[in-house]
C-alpha positions, -999 to 999 in steps of 0.1 A, spaced: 224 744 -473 217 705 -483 205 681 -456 240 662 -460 259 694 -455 239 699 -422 240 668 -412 280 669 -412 280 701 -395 255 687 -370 283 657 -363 310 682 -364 297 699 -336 292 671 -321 323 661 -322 335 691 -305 310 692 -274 319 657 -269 360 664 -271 355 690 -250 338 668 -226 360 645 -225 390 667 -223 374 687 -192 353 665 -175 318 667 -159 289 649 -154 259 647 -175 248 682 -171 280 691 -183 280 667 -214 247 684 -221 257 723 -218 291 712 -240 270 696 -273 248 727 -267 280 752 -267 296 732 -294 261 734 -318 254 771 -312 290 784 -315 295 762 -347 261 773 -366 270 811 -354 300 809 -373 284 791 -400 257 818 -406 288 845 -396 309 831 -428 282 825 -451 271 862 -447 302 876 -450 310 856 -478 344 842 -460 357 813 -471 381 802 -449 388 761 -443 354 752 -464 342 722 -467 317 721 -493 293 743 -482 306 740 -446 329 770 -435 348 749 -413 373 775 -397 351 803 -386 324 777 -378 354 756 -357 360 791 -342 334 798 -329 324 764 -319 355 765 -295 349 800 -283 315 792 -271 330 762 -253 355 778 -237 335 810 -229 309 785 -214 337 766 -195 349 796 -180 312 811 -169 302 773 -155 331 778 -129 317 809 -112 306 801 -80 273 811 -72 270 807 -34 299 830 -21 294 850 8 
């Protein structure tokens, strides 16, 4: 992979943490566990793709849809785990 072509998926995911963010609210904690989500579920479904040799949505050598995929599984996986509460009785 090229530095461009990780640099676009770097502000890709980006993108996503931070519109996720937005779209659910949170503090700064929360702004940081989103970008986190959004980077590790996009590069998993980069590195998912490449190996499997899928091509689906690319972008150069960017697989955009299983790396969008996953980006907004992780989020929403993440989401839904931040909401348990920890101090019931």
């Amino acid at each position: 992979m090229t530095l461009p072509a990780f640099l676009l998926g770097l502000l890709i995911s980006t993108l996503y943490g931070a519109l996720f963010h937005l779209w659910r609210g949170g503090g700064f904690g929360r702004l940081i566990l989103y970008l986190i989500l959004g980077w590790l579920g996009f590069w998993t479904g980069q590195a998912l793709a490449s190996g499997l040799g899928l091509t689906f949505l690319s972008l150069g050598q960017i697989h955009l849809g299983m790396a969008t995929i996953f980006s907004l599984l992780f989020l929403f996986i993440g989401y839904w785990l931040s909401l348990i509460d920890r101090n019931q009785k």
